[in-house]
N, CA and C atoms as a LAMMPS dump frame, in Angstrom:
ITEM: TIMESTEP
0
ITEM: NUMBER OF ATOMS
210
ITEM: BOX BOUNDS ff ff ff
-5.0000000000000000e+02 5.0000000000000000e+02
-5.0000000000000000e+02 5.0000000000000000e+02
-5.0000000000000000e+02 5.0000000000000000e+02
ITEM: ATOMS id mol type element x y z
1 1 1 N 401.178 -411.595 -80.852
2 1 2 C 401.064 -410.161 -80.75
3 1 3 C 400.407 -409.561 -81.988
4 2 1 N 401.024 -410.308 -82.901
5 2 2 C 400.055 -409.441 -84.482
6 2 3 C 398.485 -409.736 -84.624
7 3 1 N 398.052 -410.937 -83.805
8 3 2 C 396.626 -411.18 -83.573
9 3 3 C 396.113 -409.977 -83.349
10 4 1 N 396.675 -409.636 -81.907
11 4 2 C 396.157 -408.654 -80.924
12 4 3 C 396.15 -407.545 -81.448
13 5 1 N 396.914 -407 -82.136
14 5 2 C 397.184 -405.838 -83.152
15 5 3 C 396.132 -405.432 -83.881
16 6 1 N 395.734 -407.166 -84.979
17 6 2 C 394.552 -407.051 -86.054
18 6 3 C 393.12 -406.743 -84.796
19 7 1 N 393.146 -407.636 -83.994
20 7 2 C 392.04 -407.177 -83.523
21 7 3 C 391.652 -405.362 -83.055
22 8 1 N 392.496 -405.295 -82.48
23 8 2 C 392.54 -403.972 -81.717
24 8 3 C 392.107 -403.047 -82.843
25 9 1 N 393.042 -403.361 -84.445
26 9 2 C 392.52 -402.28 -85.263
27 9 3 C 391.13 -402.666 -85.74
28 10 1 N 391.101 -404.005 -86.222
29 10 2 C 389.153 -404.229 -86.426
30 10 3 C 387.804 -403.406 -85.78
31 11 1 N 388.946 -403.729 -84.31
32 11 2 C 387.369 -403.212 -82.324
33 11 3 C 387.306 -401.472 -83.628
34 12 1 N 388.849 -400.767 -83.648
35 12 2 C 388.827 -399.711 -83.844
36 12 3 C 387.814 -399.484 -84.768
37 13 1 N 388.109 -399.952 -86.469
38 13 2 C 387.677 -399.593 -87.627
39 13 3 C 385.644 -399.629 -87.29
40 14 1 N 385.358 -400.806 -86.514
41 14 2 C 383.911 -401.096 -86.279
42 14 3 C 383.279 -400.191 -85.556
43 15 1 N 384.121 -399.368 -84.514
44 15 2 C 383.802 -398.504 -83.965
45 15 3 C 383.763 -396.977 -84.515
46 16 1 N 384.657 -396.65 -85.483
47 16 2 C 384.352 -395.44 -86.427
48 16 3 C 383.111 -395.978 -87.279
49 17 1 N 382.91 -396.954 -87.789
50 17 2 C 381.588 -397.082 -88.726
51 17 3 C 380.482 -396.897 -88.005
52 18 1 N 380.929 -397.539 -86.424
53 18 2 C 379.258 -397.257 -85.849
54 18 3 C 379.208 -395.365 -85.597
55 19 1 N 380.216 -395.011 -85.309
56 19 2 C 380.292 -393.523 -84.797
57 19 3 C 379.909 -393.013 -85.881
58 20 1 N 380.381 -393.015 -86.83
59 20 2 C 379.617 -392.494 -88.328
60 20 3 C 378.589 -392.974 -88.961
61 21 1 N 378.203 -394.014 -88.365
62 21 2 C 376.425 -394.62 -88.886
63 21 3 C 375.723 -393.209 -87.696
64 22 1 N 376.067 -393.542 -86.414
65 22 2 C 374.975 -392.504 -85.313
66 22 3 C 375.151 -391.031 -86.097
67 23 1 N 376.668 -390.582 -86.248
68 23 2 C 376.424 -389.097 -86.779
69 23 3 C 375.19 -388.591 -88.234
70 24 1 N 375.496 -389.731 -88.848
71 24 2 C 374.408 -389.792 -89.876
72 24 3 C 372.712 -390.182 -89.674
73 25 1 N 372.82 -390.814 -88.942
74 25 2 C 371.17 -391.145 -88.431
75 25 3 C 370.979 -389.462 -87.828
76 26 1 N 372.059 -389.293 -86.627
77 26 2 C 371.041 -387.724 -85.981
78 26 3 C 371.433 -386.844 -87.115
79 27 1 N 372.207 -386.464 -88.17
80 27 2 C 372.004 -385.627 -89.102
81 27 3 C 370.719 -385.645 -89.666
82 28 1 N 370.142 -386.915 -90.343
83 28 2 C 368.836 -387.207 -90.462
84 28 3 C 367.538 -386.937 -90.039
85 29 1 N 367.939 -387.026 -88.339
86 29 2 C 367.181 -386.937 -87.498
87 29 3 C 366.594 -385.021 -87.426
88 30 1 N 367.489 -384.616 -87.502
89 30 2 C 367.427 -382.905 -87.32
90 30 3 C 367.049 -382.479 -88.614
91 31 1 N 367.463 -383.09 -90.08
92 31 2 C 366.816 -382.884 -91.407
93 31 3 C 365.447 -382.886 -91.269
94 32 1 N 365.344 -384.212 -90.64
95 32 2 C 363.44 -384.469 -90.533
96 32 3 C 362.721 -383.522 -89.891
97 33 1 N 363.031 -383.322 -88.786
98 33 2 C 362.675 -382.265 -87.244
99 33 3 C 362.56 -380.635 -88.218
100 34 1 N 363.501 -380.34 -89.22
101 34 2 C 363.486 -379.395 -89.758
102 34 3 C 362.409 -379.055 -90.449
103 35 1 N 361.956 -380.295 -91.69
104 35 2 C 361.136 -380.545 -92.411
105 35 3 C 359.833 -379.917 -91.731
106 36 1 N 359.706 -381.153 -90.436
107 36 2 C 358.24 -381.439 -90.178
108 36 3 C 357.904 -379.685 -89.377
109 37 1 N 359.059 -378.88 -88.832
110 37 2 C 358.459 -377.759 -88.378
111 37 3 C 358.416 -376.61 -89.236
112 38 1 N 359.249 -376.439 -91.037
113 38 2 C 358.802 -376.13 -91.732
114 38 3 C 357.579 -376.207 -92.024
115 39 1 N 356.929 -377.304 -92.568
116 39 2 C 355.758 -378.05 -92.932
117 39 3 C 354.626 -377.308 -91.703
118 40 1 N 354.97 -377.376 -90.649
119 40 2 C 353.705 -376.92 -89.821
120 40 3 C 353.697 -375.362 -89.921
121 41 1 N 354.909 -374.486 -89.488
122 41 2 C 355.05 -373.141 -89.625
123 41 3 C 353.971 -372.597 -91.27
124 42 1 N 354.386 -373.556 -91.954
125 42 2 C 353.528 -373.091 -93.579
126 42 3 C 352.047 -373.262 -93.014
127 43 1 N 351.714 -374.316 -93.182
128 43 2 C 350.885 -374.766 -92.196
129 43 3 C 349.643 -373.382 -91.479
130 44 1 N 350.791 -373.412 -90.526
131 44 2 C 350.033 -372.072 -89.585
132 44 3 C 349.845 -370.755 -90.546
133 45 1 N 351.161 -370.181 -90.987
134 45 2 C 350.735 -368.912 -91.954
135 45 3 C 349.584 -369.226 -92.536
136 46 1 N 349.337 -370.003 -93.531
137 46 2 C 348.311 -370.535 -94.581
138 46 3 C 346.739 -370.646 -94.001
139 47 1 N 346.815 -371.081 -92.583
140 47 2 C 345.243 -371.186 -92.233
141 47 3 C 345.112 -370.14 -91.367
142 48 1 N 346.223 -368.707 -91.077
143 48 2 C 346.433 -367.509 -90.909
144 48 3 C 345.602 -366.667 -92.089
145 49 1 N 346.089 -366.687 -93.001
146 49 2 C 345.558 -366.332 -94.281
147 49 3 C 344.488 -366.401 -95.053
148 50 1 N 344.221 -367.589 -94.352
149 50 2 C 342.842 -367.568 -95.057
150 50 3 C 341.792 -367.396 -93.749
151 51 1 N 342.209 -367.232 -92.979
152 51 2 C 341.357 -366.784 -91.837
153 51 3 C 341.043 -365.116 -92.177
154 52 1 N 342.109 -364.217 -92.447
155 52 2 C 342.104 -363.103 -92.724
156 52 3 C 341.1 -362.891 -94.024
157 53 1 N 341.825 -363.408 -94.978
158 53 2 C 340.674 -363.264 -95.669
159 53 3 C 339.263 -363.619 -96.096
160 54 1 N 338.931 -364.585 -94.929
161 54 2 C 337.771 -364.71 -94.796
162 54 3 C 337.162 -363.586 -93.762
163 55 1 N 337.586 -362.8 -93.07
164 55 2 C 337.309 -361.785 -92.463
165 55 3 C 337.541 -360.412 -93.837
166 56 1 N 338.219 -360.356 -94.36
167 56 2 C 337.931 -359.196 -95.346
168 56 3 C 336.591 -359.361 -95.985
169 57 1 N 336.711 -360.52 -96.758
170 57 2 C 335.735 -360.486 -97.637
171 57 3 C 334.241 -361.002 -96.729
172 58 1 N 334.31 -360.542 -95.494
173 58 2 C 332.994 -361.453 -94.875
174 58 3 C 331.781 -360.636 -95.304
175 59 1 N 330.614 -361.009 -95.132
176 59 2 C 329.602 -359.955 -95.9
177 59 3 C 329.261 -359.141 -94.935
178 60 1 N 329.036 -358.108 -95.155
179 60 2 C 328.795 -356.57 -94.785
180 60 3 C 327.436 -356.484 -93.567
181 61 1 N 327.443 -355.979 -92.505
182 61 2 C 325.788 -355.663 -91.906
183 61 3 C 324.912 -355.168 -92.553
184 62 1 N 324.086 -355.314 -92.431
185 62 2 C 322.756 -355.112 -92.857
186 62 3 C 322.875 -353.201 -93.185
187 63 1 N 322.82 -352.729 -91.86
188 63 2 C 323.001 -351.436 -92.046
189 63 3 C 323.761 -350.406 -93.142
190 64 1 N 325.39 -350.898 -93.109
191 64 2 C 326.38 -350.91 -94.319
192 64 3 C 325.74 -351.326 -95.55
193 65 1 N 325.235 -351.985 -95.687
194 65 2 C 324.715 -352.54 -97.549
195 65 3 C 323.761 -351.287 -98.13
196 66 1 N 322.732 -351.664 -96.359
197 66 2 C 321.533 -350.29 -97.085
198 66 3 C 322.211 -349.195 -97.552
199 67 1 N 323.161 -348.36 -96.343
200 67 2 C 323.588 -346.825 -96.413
201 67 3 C 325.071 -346.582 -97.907
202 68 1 N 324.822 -348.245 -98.21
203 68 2 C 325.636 -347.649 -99.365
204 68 3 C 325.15 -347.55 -100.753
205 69 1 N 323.646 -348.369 -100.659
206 69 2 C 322.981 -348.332 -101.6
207 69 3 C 322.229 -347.016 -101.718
208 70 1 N 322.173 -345.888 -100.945
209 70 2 C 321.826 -345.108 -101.037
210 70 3 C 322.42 -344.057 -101.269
């Protein structure tokens, strides 16, 4: 009977380590997922931004340059 005992608590103890290895891998898993859609969101603002300001500073029509040089 004390065999059966040790085993039963071993099955147990092996089975919380694996349950707490998986909780830690998908903690991981959602850290990363976080990261990588941080990383793109910057990403997007940034080639947002410089899209804009390549539209501010774009050069002027022809017309606009003359009528301001005058």
């Amino acid at each position: 009977m004390r065999n059966v005992e040790r085993i039963t608590s071993v099955k147990s103890e092996l089975l919380d380590i694996f349950m707490s290895m998986e909780v830690d891998e998908h903690a991981q898993r959602r850290r990363s997922a976080a990261q990588r859609s941080l990383r793109a969101r910057r990403g997007i603002e940034l080639h947002r931004e410089i899209q804009k300001l390549s539209r501010d500073i774009a050069p002027l029509p022809e017309e606009e340059q003359e009528s301001e040089l005058h």
